[in-house]
Backbone and ligand atoms as CSV (ligand in chain L), in Angstrom:
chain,resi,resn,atom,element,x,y,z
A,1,UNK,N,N,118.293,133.570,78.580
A,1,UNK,CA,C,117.021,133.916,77.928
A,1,UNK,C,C,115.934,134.088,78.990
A,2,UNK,N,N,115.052,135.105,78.844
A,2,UNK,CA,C,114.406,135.300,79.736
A,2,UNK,C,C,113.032,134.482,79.752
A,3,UNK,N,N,112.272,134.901,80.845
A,3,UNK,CA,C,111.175,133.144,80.453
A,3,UNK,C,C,109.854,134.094,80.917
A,4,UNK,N,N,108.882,133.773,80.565
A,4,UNK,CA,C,107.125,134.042,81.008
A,4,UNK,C,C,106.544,133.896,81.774
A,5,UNK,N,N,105.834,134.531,82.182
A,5,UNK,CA,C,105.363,134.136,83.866
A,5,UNK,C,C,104.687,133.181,83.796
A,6,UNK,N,N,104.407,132.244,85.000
A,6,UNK,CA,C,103.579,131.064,85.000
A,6,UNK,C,C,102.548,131.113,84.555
A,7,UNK,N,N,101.543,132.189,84.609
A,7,UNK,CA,C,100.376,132.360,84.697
A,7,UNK,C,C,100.116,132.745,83.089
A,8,UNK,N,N,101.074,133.455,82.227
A,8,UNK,CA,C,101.063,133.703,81.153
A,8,UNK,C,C,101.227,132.192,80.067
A,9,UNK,N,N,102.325,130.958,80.597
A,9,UNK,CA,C,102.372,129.928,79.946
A,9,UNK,C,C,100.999,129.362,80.398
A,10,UNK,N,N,100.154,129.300,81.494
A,10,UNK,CA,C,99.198,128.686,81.657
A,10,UNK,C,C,98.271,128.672,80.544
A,11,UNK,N,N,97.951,130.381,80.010
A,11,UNK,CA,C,96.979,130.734,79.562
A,11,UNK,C,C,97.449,130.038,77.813
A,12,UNK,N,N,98.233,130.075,77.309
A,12,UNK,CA,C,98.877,129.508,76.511
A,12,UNK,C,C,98.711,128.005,76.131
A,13,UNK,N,N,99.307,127.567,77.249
A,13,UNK,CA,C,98.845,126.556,77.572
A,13,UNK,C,C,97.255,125.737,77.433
A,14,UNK,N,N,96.722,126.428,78.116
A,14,UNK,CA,C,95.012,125.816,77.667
A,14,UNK,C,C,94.635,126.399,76.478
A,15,UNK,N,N,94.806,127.236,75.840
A,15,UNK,CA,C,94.323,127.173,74.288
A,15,UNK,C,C,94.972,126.293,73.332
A,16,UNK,N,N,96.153,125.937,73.603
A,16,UNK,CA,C,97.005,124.800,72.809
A,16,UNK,C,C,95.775,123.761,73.428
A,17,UNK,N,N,95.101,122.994,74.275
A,17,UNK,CA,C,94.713,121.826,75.231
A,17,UNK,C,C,93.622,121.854,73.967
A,18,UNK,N,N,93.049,123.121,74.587
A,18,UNK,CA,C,91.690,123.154,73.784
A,18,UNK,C,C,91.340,123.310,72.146
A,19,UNK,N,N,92.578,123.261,71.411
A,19,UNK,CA,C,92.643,124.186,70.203
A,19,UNK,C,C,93.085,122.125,69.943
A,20,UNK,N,N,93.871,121.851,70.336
A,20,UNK,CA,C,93.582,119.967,69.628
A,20,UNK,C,C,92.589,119.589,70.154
A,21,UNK,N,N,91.965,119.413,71.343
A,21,UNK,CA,C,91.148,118.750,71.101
A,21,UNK,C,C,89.486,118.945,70.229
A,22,UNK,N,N,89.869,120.204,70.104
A,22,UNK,CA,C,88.583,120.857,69.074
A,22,UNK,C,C,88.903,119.956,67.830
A,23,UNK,N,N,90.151,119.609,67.614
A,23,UNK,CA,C,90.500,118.685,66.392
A,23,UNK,C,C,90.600,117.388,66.392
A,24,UNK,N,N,89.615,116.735,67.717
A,24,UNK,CA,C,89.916,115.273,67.845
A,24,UNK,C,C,91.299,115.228,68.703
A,25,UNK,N,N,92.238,116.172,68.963
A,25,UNK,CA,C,93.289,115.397,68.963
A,25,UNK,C,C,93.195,115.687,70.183
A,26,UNK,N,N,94.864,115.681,71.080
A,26,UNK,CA,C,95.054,115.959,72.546
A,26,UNK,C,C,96.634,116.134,73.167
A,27,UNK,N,N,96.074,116.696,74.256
A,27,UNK,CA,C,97.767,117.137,74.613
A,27,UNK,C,C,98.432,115.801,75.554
A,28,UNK,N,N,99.553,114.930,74.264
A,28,UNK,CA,C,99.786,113.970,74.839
A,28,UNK,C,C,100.765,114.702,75.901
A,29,UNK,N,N,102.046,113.458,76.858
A,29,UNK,CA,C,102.940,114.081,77.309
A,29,UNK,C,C,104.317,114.794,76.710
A,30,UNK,N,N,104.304,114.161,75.470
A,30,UNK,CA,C,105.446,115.118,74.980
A,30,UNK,C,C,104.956,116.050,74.429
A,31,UNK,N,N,103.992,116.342,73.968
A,31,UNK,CA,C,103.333,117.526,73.793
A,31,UNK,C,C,103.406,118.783,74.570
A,32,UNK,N,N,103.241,117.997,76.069
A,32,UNK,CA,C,102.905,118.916,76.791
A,32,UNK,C,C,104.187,119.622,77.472
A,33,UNK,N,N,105.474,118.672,77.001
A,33,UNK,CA,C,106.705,119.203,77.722
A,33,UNK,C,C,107.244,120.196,76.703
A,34,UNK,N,N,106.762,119.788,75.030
A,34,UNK,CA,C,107.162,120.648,74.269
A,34,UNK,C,C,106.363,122.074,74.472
A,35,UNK,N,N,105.333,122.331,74.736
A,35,UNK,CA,C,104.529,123.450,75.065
A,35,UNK,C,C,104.892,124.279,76.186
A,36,UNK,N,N,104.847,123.573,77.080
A,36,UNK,CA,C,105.782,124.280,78.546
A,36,UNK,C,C,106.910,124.821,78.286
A,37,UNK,N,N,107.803,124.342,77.629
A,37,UNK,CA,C,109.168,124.713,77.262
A,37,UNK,C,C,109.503,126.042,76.153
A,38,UNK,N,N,108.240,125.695,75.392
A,38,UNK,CA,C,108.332,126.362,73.993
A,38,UNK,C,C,107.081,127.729,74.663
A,39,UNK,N,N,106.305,127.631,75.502
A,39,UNK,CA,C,105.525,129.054,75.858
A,39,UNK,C,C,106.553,129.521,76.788
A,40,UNK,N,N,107.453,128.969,77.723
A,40,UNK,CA,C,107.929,130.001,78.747
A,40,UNK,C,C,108.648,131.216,77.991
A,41,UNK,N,N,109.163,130.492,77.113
A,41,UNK,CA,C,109.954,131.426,76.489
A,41,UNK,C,C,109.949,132.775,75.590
A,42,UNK,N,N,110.315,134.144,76.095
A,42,UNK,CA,C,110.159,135.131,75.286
A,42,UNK,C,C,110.618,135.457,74.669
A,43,UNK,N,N,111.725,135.181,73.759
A,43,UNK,CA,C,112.340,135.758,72.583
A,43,UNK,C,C,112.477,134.524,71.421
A,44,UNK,N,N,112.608,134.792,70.410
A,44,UNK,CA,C,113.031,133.900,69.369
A,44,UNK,C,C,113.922,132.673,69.755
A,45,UNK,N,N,112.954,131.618,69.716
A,45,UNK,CA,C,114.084,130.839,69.689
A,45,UNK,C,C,114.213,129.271,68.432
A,46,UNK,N,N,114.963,128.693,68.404
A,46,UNK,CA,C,115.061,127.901,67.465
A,46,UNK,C,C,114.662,126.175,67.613
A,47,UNK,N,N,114.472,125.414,66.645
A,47,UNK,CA,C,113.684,123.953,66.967
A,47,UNK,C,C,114.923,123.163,67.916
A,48,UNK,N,N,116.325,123.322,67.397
A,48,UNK,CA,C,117.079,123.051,68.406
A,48,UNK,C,C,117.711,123.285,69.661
A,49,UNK,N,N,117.206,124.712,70.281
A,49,UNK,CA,C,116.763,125.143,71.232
A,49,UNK,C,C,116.034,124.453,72.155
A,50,UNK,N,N,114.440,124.294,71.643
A,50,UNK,CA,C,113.477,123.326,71.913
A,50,UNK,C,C,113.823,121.823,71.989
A,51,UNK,N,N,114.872,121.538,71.389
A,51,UNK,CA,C,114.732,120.161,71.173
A,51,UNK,C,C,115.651,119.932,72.655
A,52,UNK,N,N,116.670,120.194,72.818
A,52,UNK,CA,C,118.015,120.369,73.913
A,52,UNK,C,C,117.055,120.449,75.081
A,53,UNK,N,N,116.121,121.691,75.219
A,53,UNK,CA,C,115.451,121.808,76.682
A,53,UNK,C,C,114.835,120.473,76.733
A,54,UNK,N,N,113.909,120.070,75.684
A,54,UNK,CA,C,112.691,118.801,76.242
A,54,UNK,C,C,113.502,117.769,76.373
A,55,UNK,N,N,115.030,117.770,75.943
A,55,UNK,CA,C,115.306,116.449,76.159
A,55,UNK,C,C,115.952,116.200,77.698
A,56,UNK,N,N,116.006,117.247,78.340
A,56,UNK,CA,C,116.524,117.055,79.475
A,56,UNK,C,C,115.729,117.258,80.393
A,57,UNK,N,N,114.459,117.072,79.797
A,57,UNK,CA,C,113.375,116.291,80.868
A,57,UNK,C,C,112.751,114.860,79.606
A,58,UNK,N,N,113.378,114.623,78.906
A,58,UNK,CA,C,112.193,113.515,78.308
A,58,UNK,C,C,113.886,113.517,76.897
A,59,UNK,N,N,114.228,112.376,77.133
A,59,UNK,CA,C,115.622,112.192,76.271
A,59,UNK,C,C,115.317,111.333,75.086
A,60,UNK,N,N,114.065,110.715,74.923
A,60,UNK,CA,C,113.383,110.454,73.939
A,60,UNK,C,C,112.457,110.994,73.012
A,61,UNK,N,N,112.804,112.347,73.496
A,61,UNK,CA,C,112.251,112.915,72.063
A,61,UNK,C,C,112.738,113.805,70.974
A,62,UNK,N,N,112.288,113.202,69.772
A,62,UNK,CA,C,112.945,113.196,68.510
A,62,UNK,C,C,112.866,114.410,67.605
A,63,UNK,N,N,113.973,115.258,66.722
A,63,UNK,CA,C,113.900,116.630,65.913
A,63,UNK,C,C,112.246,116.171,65.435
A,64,UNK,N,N,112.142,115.334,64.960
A,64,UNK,CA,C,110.978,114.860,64.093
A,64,UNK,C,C,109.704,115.553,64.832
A,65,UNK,N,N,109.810,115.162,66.144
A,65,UNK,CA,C,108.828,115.132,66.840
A,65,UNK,C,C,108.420,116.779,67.306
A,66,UNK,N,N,109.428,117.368,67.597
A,66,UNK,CA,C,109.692,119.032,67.473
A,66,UNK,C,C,109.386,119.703,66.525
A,67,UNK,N,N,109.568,119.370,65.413
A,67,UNK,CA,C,109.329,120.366,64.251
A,67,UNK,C,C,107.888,119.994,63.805
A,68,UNK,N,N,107.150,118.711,63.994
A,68,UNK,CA,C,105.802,118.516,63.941
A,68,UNK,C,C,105.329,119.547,64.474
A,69,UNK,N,N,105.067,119.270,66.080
A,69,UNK,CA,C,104.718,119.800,66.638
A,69,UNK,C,C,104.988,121.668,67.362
A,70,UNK,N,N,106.032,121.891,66.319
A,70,UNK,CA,C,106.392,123.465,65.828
A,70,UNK,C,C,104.908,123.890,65.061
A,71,UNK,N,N,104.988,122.892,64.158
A,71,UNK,CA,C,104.711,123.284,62.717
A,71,UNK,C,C,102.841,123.637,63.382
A,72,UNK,N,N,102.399,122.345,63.691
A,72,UNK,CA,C,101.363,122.245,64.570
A,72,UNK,C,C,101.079,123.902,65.210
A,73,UNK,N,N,102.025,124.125,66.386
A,73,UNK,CA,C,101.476,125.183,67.127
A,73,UNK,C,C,101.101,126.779,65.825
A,74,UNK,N,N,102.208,126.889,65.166
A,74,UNK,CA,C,101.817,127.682,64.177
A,74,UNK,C,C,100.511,127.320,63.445
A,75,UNK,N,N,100.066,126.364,62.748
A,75,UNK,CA,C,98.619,126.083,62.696
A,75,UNK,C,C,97.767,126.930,63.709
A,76,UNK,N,N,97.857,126.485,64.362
A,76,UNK,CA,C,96.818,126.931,65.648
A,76,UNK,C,C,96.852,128.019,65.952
A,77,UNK,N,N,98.359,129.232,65.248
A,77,UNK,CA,C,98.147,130.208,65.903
A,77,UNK,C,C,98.728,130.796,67.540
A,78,UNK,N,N,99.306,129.940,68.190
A,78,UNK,CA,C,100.344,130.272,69.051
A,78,UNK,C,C,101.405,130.318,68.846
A,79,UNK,N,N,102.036,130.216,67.581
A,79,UNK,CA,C,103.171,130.452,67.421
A,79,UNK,C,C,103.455,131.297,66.333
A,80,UNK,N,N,104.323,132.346,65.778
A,80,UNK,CA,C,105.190,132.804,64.456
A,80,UNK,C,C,105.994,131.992,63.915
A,81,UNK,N,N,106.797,131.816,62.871
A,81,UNK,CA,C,107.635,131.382,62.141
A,81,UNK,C,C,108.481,132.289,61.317
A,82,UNK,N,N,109.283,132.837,62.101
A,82,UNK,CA,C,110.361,133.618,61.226
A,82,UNK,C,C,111.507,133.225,60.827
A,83,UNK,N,N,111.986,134.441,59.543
A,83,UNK,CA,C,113.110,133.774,59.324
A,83,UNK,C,C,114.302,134.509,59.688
A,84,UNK,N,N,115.552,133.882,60.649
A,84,UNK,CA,C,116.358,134.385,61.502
A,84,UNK,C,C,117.752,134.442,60.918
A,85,UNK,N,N,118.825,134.937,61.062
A,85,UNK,CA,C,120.263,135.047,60.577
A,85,UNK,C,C,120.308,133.895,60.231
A,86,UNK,N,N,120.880,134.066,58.731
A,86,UNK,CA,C,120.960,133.124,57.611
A,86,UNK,C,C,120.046,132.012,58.035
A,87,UNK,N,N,118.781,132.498,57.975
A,87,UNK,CA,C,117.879,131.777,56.934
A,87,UNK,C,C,117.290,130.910,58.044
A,88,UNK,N,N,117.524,130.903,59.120
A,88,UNK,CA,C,117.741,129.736,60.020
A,88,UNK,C,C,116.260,129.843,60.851
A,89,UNK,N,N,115.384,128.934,61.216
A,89,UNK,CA,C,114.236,128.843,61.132
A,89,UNK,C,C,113.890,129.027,62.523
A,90,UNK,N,N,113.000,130.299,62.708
A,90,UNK,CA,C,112.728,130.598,64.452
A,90,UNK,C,C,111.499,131.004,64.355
A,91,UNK,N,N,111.197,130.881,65.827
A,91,UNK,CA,C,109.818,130.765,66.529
A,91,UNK,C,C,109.481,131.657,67.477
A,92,UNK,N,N,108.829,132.207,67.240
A,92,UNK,CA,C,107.961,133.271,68.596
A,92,UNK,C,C,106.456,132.990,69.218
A,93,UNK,N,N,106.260,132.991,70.326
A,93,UNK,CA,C,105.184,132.710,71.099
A,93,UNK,C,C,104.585,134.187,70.716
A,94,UNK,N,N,103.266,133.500,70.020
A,94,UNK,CA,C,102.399,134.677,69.485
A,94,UNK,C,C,101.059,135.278,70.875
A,95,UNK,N,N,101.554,136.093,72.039
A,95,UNK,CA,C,100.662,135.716,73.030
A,95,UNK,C,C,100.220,137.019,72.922
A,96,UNK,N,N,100.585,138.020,71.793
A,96,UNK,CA,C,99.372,138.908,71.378
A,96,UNK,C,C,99.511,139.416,70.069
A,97,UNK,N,N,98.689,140.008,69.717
A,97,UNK,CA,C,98.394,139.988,68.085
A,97,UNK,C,C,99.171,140.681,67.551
A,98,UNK,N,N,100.387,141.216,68.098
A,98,UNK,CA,C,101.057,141.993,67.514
A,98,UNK,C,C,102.823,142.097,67.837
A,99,UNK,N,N,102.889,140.385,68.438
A,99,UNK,CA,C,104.194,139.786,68.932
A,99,UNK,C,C,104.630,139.400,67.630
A,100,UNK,N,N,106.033,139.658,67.318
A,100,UNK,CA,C,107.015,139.388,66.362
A,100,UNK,C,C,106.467,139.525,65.180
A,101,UNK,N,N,105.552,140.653,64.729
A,101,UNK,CA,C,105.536,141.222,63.633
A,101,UNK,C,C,106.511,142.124,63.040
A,102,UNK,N,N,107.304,142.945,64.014
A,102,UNK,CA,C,108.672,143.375,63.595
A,102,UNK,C,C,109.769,143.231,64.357
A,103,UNK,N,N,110.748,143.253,63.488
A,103,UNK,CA,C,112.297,142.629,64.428
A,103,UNK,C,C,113.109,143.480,63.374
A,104,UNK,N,N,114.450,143.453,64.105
A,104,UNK,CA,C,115.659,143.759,63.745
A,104,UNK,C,C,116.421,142.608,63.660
A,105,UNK,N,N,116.980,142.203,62.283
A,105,UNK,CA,C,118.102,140.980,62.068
A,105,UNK,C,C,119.232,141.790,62.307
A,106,UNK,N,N,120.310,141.167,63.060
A,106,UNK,CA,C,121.737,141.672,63.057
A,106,UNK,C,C,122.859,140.828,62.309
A,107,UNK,N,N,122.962,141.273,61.137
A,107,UNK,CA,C,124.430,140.347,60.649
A,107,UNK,C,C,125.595,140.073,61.832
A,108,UNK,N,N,126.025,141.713,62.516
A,108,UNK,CA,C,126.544,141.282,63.319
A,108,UNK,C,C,126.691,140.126,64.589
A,109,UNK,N,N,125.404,140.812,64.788
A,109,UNK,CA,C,125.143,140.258,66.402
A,109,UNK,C,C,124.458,138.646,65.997
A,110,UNK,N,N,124.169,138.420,65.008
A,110,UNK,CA,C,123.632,137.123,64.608
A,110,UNK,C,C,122.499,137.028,65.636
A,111,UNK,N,N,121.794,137.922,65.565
A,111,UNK,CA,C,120.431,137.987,66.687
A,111,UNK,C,C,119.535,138.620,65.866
A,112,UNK,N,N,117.954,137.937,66.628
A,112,UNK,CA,C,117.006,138.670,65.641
A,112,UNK,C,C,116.122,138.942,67.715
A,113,UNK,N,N,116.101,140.521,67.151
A,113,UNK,CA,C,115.370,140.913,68.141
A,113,UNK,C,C,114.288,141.542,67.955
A,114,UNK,N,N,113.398,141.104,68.553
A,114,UNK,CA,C,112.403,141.843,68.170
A,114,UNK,C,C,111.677,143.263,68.696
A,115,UNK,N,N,111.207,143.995,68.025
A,115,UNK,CA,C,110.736,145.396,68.003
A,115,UNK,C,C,109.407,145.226,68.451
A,116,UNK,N,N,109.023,145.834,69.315
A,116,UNK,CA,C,107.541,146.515,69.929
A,116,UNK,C,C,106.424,147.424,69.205
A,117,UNK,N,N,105.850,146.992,68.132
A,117,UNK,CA,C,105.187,147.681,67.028
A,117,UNK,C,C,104.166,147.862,66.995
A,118,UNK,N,N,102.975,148.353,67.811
A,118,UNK,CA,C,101.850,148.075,67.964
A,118,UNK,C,C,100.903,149.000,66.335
A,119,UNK,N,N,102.073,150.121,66.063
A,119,UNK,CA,C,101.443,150.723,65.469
A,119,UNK,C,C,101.485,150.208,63.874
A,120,UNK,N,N,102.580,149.109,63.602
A,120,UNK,CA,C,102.485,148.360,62.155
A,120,UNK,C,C,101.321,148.024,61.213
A,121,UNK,N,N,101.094,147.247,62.694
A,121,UNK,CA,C,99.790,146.729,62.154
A,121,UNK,C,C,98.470,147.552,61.873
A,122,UNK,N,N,98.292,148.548,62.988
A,122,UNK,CA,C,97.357,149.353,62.632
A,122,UNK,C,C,97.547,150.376,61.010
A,123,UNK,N,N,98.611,150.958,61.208
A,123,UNK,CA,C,99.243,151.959,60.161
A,123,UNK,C,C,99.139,150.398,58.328
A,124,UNK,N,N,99.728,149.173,58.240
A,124,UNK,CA,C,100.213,148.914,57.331
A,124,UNK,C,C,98.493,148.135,56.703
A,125,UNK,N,N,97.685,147.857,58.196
A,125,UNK,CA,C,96.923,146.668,57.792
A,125,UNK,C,C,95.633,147.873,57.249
A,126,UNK,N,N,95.733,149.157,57.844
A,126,UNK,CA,C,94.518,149.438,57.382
A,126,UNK,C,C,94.526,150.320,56.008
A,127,UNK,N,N,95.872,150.385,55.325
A,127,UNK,CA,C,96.407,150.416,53.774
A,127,UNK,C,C,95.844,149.281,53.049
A,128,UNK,N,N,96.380,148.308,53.788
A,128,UNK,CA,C,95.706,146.767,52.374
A,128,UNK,C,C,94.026,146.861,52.521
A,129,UNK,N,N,93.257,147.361,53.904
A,129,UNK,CA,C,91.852,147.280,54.003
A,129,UNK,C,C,91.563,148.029,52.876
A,130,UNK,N,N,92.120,149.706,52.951
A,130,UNK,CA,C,91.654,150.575,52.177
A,130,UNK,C,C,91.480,149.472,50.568
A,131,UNK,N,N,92.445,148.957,50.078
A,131,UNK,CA,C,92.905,148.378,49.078
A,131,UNK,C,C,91.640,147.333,48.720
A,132,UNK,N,N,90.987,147.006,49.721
A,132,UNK,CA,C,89.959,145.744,49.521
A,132,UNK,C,C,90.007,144.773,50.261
A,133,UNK,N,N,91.662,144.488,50.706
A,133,UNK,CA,C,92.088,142.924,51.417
A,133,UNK,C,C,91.645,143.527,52.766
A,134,UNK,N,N,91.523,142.260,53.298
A,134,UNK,CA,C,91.783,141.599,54.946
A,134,UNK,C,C,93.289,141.159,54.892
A,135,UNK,N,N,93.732,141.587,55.997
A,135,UNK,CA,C,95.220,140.863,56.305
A,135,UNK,C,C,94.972,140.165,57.090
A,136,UNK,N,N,96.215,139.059,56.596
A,136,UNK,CA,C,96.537,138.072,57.278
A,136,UNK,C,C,97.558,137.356,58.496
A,137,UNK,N,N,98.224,138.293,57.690
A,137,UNK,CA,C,99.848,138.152,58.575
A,137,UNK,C,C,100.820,139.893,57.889
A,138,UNK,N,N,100.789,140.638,58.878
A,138,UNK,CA,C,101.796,141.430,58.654
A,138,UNK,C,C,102.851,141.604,59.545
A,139,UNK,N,N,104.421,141.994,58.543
A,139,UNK,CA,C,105.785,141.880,59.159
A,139,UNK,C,C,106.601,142.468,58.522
A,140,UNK,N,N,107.498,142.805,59.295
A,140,UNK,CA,C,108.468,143.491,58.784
A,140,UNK,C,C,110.015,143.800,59.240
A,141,UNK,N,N,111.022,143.063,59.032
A,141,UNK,CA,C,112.375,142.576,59.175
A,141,UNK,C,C,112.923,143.789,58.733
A,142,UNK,N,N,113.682,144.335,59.703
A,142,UNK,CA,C,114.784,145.082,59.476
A,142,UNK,C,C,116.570,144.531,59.476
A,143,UNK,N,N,117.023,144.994,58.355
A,143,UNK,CA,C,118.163,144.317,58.358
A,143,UNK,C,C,119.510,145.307,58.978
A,144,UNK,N,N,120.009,144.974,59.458
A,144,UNK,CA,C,121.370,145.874,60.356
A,144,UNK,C,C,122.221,145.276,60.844
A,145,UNK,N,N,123.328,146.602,61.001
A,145,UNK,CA,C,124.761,145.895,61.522
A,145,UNK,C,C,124.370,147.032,62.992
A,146,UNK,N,N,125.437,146.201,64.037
A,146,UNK,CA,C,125.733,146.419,65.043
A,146,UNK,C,C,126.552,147.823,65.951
A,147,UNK,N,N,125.954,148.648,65.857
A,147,UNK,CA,C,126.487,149.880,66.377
A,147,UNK,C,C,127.949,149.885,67.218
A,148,UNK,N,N,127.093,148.912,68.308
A,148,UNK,CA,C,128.225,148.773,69.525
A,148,UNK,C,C,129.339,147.801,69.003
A,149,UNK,N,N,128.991,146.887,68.474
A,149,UNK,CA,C,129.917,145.614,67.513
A,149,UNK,C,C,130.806,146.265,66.845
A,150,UNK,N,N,130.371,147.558,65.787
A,150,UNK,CA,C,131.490,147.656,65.191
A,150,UNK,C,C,132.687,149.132,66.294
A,151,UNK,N,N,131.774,149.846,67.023
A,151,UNK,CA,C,132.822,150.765,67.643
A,151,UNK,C,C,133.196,150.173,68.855
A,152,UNK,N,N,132.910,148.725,69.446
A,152,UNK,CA,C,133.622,148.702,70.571
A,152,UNK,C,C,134.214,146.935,70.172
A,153,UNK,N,N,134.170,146.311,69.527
A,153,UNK,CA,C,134.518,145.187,68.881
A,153,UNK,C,C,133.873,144.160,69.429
A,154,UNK,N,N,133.087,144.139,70.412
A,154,UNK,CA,C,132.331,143.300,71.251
A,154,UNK,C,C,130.960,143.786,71.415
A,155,UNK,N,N,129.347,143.124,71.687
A,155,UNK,CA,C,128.433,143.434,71.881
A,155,UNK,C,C,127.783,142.014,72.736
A,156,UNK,N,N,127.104,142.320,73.633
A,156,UNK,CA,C,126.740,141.046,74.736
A,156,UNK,C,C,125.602,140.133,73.866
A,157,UNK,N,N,125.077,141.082,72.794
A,157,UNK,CA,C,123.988,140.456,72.184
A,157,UNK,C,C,124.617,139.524,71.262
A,158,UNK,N,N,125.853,139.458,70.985
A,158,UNK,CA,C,126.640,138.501,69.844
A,158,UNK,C,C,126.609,137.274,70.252
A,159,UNK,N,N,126.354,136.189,69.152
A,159,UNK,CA,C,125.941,134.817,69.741
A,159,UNK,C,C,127.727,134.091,69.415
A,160,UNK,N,N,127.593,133.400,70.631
A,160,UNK,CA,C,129.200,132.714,70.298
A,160,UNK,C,C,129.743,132.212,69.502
A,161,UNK,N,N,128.391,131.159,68.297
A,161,UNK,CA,C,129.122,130.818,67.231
A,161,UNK,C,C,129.045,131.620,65.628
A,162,UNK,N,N,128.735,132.766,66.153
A,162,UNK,CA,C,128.945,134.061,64.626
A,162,UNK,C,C,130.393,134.126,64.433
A,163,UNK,N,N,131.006,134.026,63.440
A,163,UNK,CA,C,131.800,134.220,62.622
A,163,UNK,C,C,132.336,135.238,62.765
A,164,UNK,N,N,133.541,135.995,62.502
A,164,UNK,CA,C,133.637,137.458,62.431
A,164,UNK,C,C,133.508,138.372,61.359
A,165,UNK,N,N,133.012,139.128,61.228
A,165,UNK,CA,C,132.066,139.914,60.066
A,165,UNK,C,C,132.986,140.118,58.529
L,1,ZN,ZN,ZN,125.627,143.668,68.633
């Protein structure tokens, strides 16, 4: 999985700092290992994902404590919450306004990748304006099978524990 530049988790980074303590609260240390871990990262990934990396710097910390503090960053707005092959609950670092608003689900490939859409939002959000609304959150999941999966029986994007179709 590929990871974010330093300078990009930084910036990430201090709006999470500043975005609790605007709420009283603060970036304890597991906080802060869950944040590091959970901004480097650029593609979808899952709470047990997150949980596996922080524990192999910090082996005391708990699903409990991950999915809080999931749930948390989505509050705030640095994070998405999508929903990934079968149903299964994933996360995208929201580090611009128009990150993981669309993806491609693969039955095959049991991957959700996401699509580069800048124009969704412009094209879908200024339909609901016309309409009266402000949007809030727009998205849009495409569902598909695997091109290369089914004509070459293998695809690199296939996750090891998918099933066979
Ligand atoms: Zn594939």
């Amino acid at each position: 999985m590929s990871r974010r530049s330093a300078q990009g988790v930084d910036d990430l980074f201090a709006k999470a700092s500043s975005a609790w303590k605007e709420q009283g609260s603060r970036m304890t240390s597991v906080r802060k290992i869950l944040c590091q871990e959970a901004f480097a990262t650029t593609g979808p990934f899952g709470p047990e994902d997150l949980l596996t990396k922080a524990r192999s710097i910090d082996k005391l910390i708990s699903p409990a404590t991950v999915y809080r503090t999931l749930a948390q960053l989505v509050q705030l707005g640095l994070l998405r919450e999508v929903a990934g092959p079968r149903n299964q609950r994933l996360f995208l670092v929201l580090d611009s306004p128009t990150a993981g608003i669309s993806h491609v689900l693969c039955s095959d490939c049991g991957q959700m990748i996401p699509l580069a859409d800048p124009c969704l939002h412009l094209r879908e959000g200024a339909l609901a304006r016309q309409q009266g609304f402000s949007p809030t959150k727009i998205s849009l999941q495409v569902e598909a099978r695997c091109d290369e999966w089914r004509e070459k029986g293998s695809c690199p994007r296939r996750r090891a524990d998918q099933d066979a179709p």
